[in-house]
C-alpha positions in Angstrom: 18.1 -21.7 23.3 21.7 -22.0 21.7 21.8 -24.1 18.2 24.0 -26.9 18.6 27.6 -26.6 16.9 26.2 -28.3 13.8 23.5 -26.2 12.7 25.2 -23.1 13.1 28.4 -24.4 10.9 26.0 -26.5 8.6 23.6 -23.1 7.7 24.0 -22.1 4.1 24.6 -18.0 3.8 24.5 -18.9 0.3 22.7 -21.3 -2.2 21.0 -21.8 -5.6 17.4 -21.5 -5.4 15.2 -24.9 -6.1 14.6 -23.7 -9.4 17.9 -22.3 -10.4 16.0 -19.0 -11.3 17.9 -16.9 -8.2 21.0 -16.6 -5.6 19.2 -16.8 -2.3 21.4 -15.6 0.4 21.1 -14.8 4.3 21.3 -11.0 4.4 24.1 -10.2 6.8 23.7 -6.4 6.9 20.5 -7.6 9.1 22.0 -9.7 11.4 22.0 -10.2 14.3 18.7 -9.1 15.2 16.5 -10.0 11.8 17.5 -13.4 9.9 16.2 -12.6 6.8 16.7 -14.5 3.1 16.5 -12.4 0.5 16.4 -13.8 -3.6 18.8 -12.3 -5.8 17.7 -12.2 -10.0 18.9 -9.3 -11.5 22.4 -8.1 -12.1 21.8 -5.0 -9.9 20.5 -7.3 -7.0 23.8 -9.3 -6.9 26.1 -6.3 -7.8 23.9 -4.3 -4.5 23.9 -7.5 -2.6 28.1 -7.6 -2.8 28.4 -3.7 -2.4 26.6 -3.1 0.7 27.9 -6.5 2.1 24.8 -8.3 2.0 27.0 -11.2 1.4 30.7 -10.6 2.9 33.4 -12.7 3.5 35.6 -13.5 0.4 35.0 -17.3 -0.2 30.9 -16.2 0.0 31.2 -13.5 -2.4 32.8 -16.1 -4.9 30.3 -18.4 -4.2 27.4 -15.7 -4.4 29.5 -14.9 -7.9 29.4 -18.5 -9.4 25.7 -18.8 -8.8 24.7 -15.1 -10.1 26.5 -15.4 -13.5 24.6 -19.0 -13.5 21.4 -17.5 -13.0 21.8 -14.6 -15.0 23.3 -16.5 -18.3 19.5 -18.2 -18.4 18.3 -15.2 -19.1 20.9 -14.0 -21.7 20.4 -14.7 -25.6 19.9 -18.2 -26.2 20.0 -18.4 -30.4 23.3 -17.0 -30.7 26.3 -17.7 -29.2 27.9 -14.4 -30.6 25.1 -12.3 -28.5 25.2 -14.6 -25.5 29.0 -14.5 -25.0 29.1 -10.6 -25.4 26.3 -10.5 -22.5 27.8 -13.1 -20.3 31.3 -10.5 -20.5 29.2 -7.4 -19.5 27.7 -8.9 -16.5 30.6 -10.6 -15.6 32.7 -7.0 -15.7 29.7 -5.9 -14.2 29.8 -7.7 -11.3 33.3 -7.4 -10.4 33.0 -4.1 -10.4 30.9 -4.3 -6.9 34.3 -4.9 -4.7 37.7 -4.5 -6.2 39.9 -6.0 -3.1 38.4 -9.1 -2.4 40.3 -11.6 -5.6 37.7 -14.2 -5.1 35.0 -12.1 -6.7 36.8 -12.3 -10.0 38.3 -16.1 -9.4 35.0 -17.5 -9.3 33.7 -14.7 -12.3 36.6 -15.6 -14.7 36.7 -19.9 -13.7 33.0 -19.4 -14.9 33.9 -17.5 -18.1 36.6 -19.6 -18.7 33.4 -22.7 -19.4 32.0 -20.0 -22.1 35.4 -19.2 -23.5 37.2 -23.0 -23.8 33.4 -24.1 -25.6 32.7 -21.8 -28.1 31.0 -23.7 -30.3 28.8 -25.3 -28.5 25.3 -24.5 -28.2 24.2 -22.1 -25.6 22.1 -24.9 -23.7 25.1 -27.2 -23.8 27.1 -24.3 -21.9 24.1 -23.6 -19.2 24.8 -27.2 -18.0 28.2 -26.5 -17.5 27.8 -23.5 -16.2 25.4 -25.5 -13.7 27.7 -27.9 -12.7 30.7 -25.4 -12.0 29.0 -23.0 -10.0 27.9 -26.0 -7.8 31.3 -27.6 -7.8 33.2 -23.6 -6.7 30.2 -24.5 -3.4 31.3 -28.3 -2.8 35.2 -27.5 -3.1 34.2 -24.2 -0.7 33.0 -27.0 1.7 36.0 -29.3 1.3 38.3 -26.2 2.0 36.9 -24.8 4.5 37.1 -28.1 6.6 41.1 -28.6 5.5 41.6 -25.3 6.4 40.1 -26.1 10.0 42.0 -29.1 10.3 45.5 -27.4 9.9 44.2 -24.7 12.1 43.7 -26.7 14.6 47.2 -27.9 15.0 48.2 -24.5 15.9 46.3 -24.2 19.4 45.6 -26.3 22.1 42.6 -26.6 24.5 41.9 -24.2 26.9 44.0 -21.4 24.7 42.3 -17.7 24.4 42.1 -16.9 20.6 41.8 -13.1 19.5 40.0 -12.8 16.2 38.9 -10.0 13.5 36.0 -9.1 11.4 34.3 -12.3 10.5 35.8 -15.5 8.5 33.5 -18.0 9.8 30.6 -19.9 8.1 28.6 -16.5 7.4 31.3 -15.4 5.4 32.6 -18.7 3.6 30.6 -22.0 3.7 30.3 -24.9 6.6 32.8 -24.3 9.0 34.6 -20.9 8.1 38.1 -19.9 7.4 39.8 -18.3 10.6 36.9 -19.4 13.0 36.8 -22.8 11.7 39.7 -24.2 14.1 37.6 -22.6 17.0 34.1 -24.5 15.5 36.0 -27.9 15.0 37.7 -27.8 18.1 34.6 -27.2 20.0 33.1 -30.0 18.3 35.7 -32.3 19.6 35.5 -30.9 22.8 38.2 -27.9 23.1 37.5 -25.1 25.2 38.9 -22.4 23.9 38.2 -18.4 25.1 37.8 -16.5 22.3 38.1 -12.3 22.0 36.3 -10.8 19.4 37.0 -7.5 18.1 34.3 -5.6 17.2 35.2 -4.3 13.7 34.1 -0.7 13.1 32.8 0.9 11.2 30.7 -2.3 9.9 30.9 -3.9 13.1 31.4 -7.5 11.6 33.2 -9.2 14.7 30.2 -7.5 17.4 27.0 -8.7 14.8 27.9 -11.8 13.1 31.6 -13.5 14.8 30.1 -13.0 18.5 26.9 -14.0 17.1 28.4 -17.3 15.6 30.5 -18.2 18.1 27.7 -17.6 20.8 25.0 -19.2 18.9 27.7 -22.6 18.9 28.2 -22.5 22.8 31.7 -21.0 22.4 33.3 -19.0 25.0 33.0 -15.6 23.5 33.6 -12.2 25.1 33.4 -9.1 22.4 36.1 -6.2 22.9 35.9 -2.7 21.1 39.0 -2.8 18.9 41.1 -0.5 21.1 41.1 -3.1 23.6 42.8 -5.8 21.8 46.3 -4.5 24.0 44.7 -4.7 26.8 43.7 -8.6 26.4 46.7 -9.5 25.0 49.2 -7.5 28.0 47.2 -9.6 30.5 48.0 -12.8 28.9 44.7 -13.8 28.0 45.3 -14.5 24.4 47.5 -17.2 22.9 46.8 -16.7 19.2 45.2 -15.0 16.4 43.3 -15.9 13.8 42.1 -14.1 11.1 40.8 -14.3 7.9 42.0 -13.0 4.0 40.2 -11.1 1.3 43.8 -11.3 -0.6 47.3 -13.1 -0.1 50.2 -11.4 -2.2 52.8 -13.6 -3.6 55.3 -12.2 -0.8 52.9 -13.2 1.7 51.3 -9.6 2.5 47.5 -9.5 2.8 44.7 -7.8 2.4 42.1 -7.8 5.7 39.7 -5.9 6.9 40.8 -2.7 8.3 41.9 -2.8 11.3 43.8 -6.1 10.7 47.4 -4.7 10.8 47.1 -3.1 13.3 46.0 -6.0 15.7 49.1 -8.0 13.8 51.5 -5.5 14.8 50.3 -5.9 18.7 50.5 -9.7 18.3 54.1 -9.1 17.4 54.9 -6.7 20.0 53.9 -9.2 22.9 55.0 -12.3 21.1 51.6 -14.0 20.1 51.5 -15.6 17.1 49.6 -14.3 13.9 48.1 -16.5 11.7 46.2 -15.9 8.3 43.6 -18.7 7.4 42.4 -18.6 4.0 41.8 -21.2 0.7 44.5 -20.6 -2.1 41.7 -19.1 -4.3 42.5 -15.8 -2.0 46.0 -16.0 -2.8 46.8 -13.7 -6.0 50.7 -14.3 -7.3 49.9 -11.3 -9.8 49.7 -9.2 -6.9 53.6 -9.0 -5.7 53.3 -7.3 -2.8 50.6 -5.3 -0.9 51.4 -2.1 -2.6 49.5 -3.6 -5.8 46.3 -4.2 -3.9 43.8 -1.6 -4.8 42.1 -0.6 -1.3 38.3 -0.2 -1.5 37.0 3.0 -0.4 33.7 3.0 0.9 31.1 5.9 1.9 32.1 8.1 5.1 28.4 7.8 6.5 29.6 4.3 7.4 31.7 6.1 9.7 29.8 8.9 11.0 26.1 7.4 11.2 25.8 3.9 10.5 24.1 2.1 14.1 23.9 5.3 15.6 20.5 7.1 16.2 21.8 10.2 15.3 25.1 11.5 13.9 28.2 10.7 15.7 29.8 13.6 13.8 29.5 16.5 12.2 28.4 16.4 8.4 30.8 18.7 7.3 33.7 16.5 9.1 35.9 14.9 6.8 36.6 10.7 7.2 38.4 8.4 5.4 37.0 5.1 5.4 39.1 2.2 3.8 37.6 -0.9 3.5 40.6 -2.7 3.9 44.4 -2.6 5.3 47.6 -4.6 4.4 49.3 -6.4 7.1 53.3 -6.7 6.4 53.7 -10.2 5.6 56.8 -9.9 8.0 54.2 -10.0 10.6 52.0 -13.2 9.9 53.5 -16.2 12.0 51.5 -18.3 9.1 49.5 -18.4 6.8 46.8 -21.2 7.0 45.4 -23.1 3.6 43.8 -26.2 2.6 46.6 -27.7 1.6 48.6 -26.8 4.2 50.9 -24.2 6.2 52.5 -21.6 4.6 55.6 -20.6 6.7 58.6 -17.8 6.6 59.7 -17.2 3.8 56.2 -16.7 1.6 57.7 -16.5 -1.5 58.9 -19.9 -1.4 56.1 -21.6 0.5 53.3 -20.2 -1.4 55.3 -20.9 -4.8 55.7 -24.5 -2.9 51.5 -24.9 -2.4 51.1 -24.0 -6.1 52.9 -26.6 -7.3 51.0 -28.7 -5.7 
């Protein structure tokens, strides 16, 4: 029996525990065969959680991140503020140190650092609550974005388009409605029938376990494609648009995706289907200029080589590079999708534009 559209886009990935004691989150890595919570309360359970993608999806991690340094800062020094700020910076650097591509890690770790840092002499309690209420309020605006972001979206298809999408960017991997799948989500709930090809995203498989899974479980029209098929798709006009999600958005408009994300960006162009980014502005970095300053996460080649498989699908002594990530040329992107708005060609000027506000 299918959920309807509003439990699956409702479910929280992510949440503070009743007693504000641990991060519970919905462990992805098990989906989509075993929907297990798991409680995060140490700094090594958040800092594994993130590295082995326990919680993926950039907008989750920074919401995993807000709640963690919450939870954790209980447990630091409570009669000095000297001892409790110097812990609250080690965990923090800590924790950012799980995944170095994906900005909203350390945008939610430093807006929470910035409570300790702007109050410094208050009393340790006094900053709890505040950490309290931010960590809450990085979740609520989440929420809020998410469903902007889905609205602008939407203006970009109409019903009855095909959609090709990448990886995962929907409410698993941000909160309520998603990033890139949220135009499909609140389009279906307004009756849109849209045909949507997922890629299956090796080595980690995201699009096969968890965007089929999403968009299945909400009564979408889903069909899942290996990633070398995404040509084929597109050549026989099935496919109108992509969407796709962000881990980071350069001030020039290049971004950082999943791997496998340029590559599906650079088809789109080649048969004249528009590309379109969908992300919050907390993904976009304007310290990063371009792409070439994005620092590409290496992960292990096992991934690769053995992950899902019952035995090896290579030999041991066979080298692999594994990147976690690829930049897609922002000369590409037909738009880049936010919550407050469009972003359009020429980037530099239309991101500067959202920024101002």
């Amino acid at each position: 029996m299918k959920n309807t559209i509003s439990e699956v886009t409702h479910a929280e990935s992510v949440r503070l525990s009743d007693d504000s004691a641990a991060v519970v989150i919905l462990d992805q890595s098990r989906l989509p065969n075993h929907r297990e919570y798991i409680a995060l309360k140490s700094p090594e359970d958040v800092y594994d959680a993130i590295f082995r993608l326990k919680v993926r999806g950039a907008p989750a991690i920074g919401i995993c991140a807000g709640y963690a340094i919450y939870v954790l800062a209980q447990k630091m020094p409570a009669d000095s503020r000297e001892a409790f700020d110097e812990e609250f910076l080690r965990v923090k650097e800590y924790l950012n140190s799980s995944r170095p591509t994906a900005v909203n890690l350390s945008w939610a770790l430093d807006r929470m650092y910035r409570i300790v840092m702007s109050n410094p002499d208050a009393p340790v309690a006094e900053i709890l609550q505040e950490l309290e209420t931010e960590c809450k309020a990085i979740h609520e605006e989440d929420i809020a974005m998410c469903r902007a972001i889905s609205e602008h979206g939407l203006t970009l298809v109409k019903d009855g388009d095909g959609i090709l999408t990448h990886c995962n960017a929907g409410p698993l991997a941000t909160s309520r409605y998603g990033t890139a799948l949220g135009p499909i989500l609140l389009g279906a709930e307004r009756g849109f029938s849209f045909k949507v090809f997922a890629d299956e995203t090796r080595p980690l498989l995201q699009g096969a376990r968890l965007t089929s899974f999403e968009l299945y479980e909400a009564g979408v029209d889903v069909t899942l494609i290996c990633d070398n098929m995404a040509s084929v798709v597109m050549k026989k006009g099935w496919v109108q648009a992509c969407f796709v999600g962000c881990d980071r958005v350069t001030a020039n408009g290049d971004v950082a995706n999943k791997i496998g994300t340029a590559g599906v960006a650079i088809l789109a162009k080649h048969y004249g289907i528009p590309f379109y980014v969908l992300g919050p502005t907390s993904t976009i970095d304007l310290n990063c200029k371009t792409g070439e300053d994005i620092e590409i996460e290496l992960r292990d080649p096992m991934e690769i080589r053995e992950m899902f498989y019952a035995e090896p699908m290579a030999l041991k002594s066979v080298k692999c590079y594994n990147p976690a990530f690829d930049i897609t040329d922002h000369t590409l992107i037909s738009g880049i999708v936010t919550e407050k708005g469009i972003c359009l060609p020429p980037y530099e000027e239309s991101i500067a534009r959202v920024f101002r506000g």
